[in-house]
N, C-alpha and C positions, 0 to 999 in steps of 0.2 A: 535641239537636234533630235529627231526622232531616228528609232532603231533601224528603221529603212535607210533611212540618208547614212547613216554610220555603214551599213552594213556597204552599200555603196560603193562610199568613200573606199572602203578598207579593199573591195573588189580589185581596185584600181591598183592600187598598191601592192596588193598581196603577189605579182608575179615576179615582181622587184624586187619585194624581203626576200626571197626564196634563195638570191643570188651571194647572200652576203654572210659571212661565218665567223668577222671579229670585231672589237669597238674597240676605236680608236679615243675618242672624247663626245659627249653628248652640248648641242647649240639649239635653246628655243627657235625656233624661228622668227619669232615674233622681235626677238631680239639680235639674233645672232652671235650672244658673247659666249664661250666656248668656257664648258665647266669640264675639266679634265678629271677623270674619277671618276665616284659612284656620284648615281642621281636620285637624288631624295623625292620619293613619289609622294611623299607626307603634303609637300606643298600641293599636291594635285588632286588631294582629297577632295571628293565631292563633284566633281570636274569630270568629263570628259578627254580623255587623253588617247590623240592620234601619235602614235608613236611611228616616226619613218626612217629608214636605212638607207643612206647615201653614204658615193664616193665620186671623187672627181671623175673619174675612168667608167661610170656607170650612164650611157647614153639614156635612157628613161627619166634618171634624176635629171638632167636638165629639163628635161619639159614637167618635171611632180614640182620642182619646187614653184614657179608661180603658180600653179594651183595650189598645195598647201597655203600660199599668202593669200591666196583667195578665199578658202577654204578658214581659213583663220579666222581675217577680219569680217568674213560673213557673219560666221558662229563665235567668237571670243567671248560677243557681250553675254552670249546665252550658254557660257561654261566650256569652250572647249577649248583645249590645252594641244599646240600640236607642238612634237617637241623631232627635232630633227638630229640623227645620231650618225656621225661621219665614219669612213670606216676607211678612210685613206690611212696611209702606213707612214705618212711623211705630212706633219705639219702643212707646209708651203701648198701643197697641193689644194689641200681643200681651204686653207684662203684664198687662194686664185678662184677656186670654184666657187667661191663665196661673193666674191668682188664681182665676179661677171654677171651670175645665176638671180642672185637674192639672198635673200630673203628683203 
């Protein structure tokens, strides 16, 4: 993934981070399972890492995350790490948003 495409990507995104001011629990995308606490960037050494801010109540997250899944499996084989950080305030919430959305 060259610095264009990142920088891009991050375009997209960057009006969306802007909205969001606490972490709730952080969920690769790629997987979905929900690491409550700190996130170990050690595993992402070397990797590119798209880091996103979602919450059920934030209407843009619904349309970033199939593209983040898009975005993933495009780039994955060639190092890049998207990792999706919730910022609902109630559990239940964002596994609904999770169930419906994606990843």
């Amino acid at each position: 993934m060259s610095t264009t495409q990142i920088r891009r990507a991050s375009a997209f995104a960057l009006p969306v981070l802007a909205c969001f001011t606490q972490l709730a629990f952080a969920a690769p995308v790629s997987g979905a399972s929900p690491a409550p606490g700190r996130l170990d960037l050690a595993a992402h050494r070397g990797h590119v890492v798209y880091l996103d801010f979602w919450a059920s109540w934030c209407g843009p997250c619904k349309q970033s995350f199939p593209w983040m899944t898009s975005l993933h499996d495009t780039y994955a084989k060639r190092g890049l790490d998207v990792i999706a950080v919730d910022l609902d305030a109630h559990r239940r919430d964002a596994d609904r948003f999770v169930n419906e959305f994606g990843p």
